[in-house]
VOVEXZA-205493 format. One record per residue: x, y, z of N, C-alpha, C in turn; residue number from 1; residue in three letters. Coordinates in Angstrom, 2 decimals. Example, Ala and Ser with C-alpha at 12.3 -4.5 7.8 and 13.67 -1.06 7.14 Angstrom:
VOVEXZA-205493
<<13.19; -5.69; 7.80>; <12.30; -4.50; 7.80>; <13.20; -3.30; 7.80>; 1; "ALA">
<<12.85; -2.25; 7.08>; <13.67; -1.06; 7.14>; <12.90; 0.03; 7.87>; 2; "SER">
end
This chain:
VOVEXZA-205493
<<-18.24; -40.90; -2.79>; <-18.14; -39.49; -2.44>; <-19.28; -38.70; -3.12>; 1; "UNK">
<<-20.01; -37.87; -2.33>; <-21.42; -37.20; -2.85>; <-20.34; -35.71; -4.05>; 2; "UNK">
<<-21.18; -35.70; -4.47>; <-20.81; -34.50; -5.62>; <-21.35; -33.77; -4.93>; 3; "UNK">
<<-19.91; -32.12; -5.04>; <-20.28; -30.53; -4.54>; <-21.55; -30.17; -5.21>; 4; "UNK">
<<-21.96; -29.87; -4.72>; <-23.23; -28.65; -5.75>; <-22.88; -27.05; -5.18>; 5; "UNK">
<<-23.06; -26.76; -6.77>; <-22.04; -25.45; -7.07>; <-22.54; -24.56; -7.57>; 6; "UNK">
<<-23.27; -23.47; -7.74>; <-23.44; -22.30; -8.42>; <-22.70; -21.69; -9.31>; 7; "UNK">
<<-23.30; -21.81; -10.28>; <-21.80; -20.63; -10.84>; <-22.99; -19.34; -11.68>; 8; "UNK">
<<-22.23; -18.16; -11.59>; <-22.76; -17.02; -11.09>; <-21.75; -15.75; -12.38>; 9; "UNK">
<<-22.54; -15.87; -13.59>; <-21.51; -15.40; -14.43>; <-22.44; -14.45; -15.92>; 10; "UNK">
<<-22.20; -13.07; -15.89>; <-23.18; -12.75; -17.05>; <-22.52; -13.33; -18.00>; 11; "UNK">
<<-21.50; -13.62; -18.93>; <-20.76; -14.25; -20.35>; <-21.50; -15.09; -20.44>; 12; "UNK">
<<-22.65; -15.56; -20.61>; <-22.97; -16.93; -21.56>; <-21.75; -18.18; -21.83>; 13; "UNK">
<<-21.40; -17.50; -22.21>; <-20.35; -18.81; -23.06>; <-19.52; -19.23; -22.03>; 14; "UNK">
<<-18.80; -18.30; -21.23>; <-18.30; -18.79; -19.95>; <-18.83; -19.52; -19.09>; 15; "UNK">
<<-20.01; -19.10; -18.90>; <-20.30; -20.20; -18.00>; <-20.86; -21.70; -18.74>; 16; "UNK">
<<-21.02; -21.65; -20.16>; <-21.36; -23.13; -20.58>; <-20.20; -23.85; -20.56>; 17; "UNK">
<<-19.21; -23.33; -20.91>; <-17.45; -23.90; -21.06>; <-17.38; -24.09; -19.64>; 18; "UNK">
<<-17.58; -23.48; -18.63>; <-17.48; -23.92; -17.17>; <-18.33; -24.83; -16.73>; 19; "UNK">
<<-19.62; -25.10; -17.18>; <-20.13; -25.84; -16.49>; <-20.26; -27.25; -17.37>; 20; "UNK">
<<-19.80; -27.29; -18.37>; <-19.04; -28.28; -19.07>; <-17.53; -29.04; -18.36>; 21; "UNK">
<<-16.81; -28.37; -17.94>; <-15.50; -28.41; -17.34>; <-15.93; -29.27; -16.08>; 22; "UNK">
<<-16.72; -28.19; -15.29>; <-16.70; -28.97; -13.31>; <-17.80; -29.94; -14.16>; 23; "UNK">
<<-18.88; -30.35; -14.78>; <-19.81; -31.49; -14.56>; <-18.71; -32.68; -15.08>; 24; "UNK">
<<-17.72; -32.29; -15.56>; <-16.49; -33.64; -16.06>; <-15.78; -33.51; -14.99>; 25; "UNK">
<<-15.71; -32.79; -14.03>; <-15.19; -33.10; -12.82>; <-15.52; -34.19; -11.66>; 26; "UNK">
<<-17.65; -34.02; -11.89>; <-18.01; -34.60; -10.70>; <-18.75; -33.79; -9.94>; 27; "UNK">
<<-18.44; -32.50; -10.86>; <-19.47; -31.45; -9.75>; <-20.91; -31.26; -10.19>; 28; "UNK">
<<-22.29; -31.14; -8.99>; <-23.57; -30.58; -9.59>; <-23.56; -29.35; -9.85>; 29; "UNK">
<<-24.26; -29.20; -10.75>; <-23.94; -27.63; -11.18>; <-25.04; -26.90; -11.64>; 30; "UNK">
<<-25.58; -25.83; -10.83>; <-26.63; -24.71; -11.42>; <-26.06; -23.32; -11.78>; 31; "UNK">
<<-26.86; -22.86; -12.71>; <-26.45; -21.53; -12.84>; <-26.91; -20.77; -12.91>; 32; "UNK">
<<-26.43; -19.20; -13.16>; <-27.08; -17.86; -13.10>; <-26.69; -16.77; -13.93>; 33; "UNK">
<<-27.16; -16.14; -14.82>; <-26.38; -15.15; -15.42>; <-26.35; -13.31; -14.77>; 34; "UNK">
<<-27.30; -13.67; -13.31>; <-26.97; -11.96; -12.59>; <-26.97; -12.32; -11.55>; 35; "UNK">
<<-26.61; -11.44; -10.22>; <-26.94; -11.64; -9.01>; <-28.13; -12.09; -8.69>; 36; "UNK">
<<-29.47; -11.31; -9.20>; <-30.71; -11.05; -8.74>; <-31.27; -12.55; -9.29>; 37; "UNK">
<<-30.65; -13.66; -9.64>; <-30.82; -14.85; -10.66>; <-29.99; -16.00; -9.63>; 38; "UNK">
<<-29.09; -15.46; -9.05>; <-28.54; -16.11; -8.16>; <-29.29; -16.44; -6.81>; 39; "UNK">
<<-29.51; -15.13; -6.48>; <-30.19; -14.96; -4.74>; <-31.61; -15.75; -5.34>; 40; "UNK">
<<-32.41; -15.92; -6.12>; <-33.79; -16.56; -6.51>; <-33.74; -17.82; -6.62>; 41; "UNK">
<<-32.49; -18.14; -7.18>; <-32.00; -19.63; -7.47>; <-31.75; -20.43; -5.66>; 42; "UNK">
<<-31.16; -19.09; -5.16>; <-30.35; -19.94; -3.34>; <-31.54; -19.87; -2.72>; 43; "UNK">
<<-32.42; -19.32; -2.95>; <-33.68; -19.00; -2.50>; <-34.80; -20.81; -2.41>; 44; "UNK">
<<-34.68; -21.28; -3.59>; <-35.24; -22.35; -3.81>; <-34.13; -23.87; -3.62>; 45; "UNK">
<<-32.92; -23.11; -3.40>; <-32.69; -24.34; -3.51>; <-31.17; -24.55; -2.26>; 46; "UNK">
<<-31.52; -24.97; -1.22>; <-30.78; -24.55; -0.20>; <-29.40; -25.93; -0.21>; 47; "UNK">
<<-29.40; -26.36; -1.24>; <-28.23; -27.52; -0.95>; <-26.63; -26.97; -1.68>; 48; "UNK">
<<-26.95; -25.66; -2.43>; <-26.01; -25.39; -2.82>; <-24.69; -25.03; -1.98>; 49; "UNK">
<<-23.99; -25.48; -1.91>; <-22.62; -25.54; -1.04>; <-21.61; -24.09; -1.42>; 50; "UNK">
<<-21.48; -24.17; -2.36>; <-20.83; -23.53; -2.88>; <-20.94; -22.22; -4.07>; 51; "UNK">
<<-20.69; -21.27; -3.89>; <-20.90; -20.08; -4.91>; <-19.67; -19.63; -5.86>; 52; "UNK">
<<-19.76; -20.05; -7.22>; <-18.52; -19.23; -7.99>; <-19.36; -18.00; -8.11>; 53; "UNK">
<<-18.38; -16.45; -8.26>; <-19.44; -15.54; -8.34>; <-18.48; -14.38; -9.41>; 54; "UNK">
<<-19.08; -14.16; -10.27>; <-17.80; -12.89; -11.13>; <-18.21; -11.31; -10.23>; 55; "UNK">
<<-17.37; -10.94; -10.23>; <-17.20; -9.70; -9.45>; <-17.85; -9.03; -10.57>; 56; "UNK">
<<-17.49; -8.98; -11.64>; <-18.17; -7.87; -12.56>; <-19.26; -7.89; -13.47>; 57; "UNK">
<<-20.50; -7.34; -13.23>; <-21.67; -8.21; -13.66>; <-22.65; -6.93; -13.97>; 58; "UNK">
<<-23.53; -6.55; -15.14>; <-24.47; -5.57; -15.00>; <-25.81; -5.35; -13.68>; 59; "UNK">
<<-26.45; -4.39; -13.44>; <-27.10; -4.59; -12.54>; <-26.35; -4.51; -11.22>; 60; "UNK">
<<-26.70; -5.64; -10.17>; <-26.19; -6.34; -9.06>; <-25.05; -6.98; -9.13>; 61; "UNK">
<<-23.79; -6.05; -8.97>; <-22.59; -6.86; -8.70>; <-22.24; -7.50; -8.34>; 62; "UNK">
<<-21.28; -8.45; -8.61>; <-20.59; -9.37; -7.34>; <-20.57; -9.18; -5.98>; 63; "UNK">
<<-20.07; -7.92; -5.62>; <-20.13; -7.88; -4.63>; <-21.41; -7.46; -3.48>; 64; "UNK">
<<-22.51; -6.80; -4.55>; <-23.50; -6.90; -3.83>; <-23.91; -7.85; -4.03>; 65; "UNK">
<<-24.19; -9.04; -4.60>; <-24.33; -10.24; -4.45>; <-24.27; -11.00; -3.45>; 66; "UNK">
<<-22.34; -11.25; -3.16>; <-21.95; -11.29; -2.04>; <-22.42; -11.15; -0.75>; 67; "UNK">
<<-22.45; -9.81; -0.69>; <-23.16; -9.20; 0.34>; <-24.47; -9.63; 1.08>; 68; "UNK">
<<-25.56; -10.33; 0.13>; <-26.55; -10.48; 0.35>; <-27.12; -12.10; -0.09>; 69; "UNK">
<<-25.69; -12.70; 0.19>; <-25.85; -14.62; -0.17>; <-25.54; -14.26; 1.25>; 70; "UNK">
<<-24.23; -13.75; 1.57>; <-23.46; -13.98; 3.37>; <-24.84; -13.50; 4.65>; 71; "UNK">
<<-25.77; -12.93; 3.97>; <-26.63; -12.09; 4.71>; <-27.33; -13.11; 5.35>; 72; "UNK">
<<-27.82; -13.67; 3.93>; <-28.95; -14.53; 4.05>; <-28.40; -16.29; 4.13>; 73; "UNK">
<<-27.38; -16.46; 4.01>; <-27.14; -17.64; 4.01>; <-25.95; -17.83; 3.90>; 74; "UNK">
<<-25.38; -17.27; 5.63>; <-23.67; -16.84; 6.12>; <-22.99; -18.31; 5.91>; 75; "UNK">
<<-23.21; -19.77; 5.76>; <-22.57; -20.89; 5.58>; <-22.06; -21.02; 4.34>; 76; "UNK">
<<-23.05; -20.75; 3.54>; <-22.39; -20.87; 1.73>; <-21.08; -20.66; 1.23>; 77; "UNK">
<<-20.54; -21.04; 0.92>; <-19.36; -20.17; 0.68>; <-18.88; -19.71; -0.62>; 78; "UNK">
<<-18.54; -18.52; -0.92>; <-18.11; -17.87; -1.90>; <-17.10; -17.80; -2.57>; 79; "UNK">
<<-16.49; -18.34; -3.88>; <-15.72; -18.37; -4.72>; <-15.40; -17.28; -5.50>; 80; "UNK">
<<-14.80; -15.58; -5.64>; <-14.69; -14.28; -6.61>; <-13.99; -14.71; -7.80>; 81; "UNK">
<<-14.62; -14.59; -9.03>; <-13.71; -14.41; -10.19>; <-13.58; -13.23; -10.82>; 82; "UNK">
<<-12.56; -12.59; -10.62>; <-11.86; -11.21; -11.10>; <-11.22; -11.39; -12.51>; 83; "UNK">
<<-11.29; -10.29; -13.19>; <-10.66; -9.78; -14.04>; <-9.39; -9.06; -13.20>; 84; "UNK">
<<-8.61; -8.78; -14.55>; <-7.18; -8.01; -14.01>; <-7.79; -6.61; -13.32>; 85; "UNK">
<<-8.80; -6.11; -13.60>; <-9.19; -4.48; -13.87>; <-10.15; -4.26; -12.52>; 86; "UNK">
<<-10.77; -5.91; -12.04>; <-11.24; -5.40; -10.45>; <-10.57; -6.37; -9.42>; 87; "UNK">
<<-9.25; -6.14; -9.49>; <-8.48; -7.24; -7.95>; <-8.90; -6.13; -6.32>; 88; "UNK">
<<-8.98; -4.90; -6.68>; <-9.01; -4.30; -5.47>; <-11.06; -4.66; -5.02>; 89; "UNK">
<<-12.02; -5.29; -5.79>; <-13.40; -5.63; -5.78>; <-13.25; -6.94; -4.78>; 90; "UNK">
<<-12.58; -7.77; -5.47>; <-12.45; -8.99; -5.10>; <-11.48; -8.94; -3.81>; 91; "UNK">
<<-10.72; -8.10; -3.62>; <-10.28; -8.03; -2.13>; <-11.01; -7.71; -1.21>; 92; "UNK">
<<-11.95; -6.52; -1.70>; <-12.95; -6.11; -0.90>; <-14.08; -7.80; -0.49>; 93; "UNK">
<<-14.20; -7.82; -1.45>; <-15.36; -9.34; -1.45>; <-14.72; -10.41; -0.62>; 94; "UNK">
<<-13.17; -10.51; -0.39>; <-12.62; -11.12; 1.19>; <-13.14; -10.22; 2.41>; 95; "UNK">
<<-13.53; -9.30; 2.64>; <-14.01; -8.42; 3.43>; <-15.10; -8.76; 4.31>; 96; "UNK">
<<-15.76; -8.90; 2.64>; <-17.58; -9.34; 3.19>; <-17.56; -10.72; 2.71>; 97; "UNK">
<<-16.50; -11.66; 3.71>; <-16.56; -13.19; 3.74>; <-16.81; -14.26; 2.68>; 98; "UNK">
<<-16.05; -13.61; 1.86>; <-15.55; -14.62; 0.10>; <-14.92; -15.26; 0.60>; 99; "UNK">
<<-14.42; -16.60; -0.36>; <-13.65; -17.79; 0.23>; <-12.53; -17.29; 0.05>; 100; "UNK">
<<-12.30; -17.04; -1.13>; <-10.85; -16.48; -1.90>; <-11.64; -16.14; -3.24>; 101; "UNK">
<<-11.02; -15.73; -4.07>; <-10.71; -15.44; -5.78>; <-9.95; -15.39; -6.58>; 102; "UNK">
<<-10.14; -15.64; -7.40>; <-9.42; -16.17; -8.69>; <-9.55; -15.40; -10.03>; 103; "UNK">
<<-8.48; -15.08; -10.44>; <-8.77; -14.35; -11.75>; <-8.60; -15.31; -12.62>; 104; "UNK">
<<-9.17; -14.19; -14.06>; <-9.86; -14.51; -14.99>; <-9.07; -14.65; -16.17>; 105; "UNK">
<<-9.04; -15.60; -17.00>; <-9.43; -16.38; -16.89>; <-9.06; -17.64; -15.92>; 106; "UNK">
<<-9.50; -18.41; -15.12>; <-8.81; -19.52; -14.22>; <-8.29; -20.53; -14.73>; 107; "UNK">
<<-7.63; -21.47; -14.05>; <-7.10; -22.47; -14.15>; <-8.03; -23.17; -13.47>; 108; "UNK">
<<-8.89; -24.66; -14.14>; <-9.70; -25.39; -13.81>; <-9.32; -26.04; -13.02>; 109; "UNK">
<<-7.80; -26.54; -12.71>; <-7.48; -27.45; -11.24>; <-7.57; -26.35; -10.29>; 110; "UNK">
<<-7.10; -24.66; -10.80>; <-6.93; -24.68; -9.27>; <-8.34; -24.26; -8.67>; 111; "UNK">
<<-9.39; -23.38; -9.80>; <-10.67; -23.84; -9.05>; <-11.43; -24.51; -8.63>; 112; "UNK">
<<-11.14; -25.57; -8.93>; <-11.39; -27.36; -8.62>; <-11.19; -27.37; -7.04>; 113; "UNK">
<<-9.57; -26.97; -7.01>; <-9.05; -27.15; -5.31>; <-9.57; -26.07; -4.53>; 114; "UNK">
<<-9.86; -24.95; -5.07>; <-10.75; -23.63; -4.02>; <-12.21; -23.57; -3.88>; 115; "UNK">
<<-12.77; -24.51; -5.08>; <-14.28; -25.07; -4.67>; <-14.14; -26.22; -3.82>; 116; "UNK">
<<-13.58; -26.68; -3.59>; <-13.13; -28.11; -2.60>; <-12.67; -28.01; -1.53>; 117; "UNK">
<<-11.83; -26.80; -1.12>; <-11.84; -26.61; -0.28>; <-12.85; -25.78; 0.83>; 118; "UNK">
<<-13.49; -24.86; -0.21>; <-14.94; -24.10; 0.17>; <-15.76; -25.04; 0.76>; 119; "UNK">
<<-15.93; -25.80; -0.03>; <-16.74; -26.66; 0.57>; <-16.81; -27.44; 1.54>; 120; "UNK">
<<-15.24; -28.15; 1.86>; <-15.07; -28.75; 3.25>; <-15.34; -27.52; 4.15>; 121; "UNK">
<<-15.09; -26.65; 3.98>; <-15.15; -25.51; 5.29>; <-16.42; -25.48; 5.62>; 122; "UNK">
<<-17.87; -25.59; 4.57>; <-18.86; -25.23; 5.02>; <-19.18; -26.55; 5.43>; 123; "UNK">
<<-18.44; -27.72; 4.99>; <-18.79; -28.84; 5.75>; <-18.69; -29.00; 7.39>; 124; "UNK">
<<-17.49; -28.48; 7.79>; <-17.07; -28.47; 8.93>; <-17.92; -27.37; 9.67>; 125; "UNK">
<<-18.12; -26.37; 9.46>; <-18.96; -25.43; 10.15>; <-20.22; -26.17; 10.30>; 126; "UNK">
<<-21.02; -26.69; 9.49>; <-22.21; -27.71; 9.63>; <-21.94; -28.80; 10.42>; 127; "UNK">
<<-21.01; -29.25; 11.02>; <-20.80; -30.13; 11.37>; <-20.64; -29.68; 12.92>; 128; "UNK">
<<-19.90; -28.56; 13.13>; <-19.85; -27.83; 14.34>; <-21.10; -27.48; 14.97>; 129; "UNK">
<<-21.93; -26.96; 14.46>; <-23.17; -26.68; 14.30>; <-24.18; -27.42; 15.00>; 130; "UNK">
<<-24.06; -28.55; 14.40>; <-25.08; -29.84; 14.91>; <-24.48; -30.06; 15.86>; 131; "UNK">
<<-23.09; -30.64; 16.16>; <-22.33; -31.08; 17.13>; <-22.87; -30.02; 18.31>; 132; "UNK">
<<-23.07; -28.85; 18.64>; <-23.59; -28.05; 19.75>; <-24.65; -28.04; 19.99>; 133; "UNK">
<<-25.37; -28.17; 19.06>; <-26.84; -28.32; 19.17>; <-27.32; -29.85; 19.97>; 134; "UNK">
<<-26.37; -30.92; 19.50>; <-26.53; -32.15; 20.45>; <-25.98; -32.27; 21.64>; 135; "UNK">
<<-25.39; -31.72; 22.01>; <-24.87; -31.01; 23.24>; <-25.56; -30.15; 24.14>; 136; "UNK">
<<-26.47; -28.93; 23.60>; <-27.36; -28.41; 24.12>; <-28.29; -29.20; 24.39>; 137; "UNK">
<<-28.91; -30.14; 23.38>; <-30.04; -31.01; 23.82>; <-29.63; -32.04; 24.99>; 138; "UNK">
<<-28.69; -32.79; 24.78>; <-28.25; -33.51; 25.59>; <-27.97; -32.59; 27.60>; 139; "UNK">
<<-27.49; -31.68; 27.11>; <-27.55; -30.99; 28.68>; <-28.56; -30.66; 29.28>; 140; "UNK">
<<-29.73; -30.62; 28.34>; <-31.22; -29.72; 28.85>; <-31.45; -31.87; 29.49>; 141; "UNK">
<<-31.42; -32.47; 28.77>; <-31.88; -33.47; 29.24>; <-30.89; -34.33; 30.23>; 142; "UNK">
<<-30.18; -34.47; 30.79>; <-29.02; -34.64; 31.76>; <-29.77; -34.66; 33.26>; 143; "UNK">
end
């Protein structure tokens, strides 16, 4: 089984080393970012990332403009919100503008385990849909 490759998308320092300590004992690849504007530069160069953990609350470029402008530029990815208690109505919004789901803060490592896993089959399957029409189109032009 190929390992997710995962973003994780978090100003705390320490959070995200304790996290990306956690998923690489999972099995997961893992890059990171400590702002939005660090994120979109990172998806920029590196298009295999599957998956986005993203904290809603971040100096600068928020989560959700973040959000906003991964789905823009690269509507397959899919987005993981980690909320605090103090922005659940952010992270609802961030289901809005096509987050996977979210998870507050602090998480439980299985169950973001199972909502990066499942993120990811979804963008599997959409890729998969994808091609599947496209060989179909080719195949009809040539028919």
């Amino acid at each position: 089984m190929k390992k997710i490759k995962l973003l994780l998308v978090d100003d705390e320092v320490p959070f995200v080393e304790t996290m990306t300590k956690r998923l690489k004992k999972r099995e997961f690849s893992i890059d990171t970012a400590h702002s939005g504007l660090a994120a979109l530069k990172l998806l920029e160069n590196n298009n295999k990332i599957e998956v986005v953990i993203l904290d809603v609350k971040m100096p600068g470029m928020d989560g959700i403009e973040t959000l906003r402008e991964i789905k823009k530029v690269y509507p397959l990815t899919e987005v993981v919100m980690l909320t605090g208690h103090a922005t659940v109505e952010s992270a609802i919004e961030g289901m809005r503008f096509g987050a996977f789901d979210y998870l507050m803060k602090p998480c439980d490592i299985d169950q973001l385990v199972a909502k990066v896993t499942q993120a990811a089959e979804k963008k599997q399957t959409h890729e998969d849909k994808i091609i599947e029409a496209r060989i179909k189109e080719i195949t009809a032009r040539h028919a």
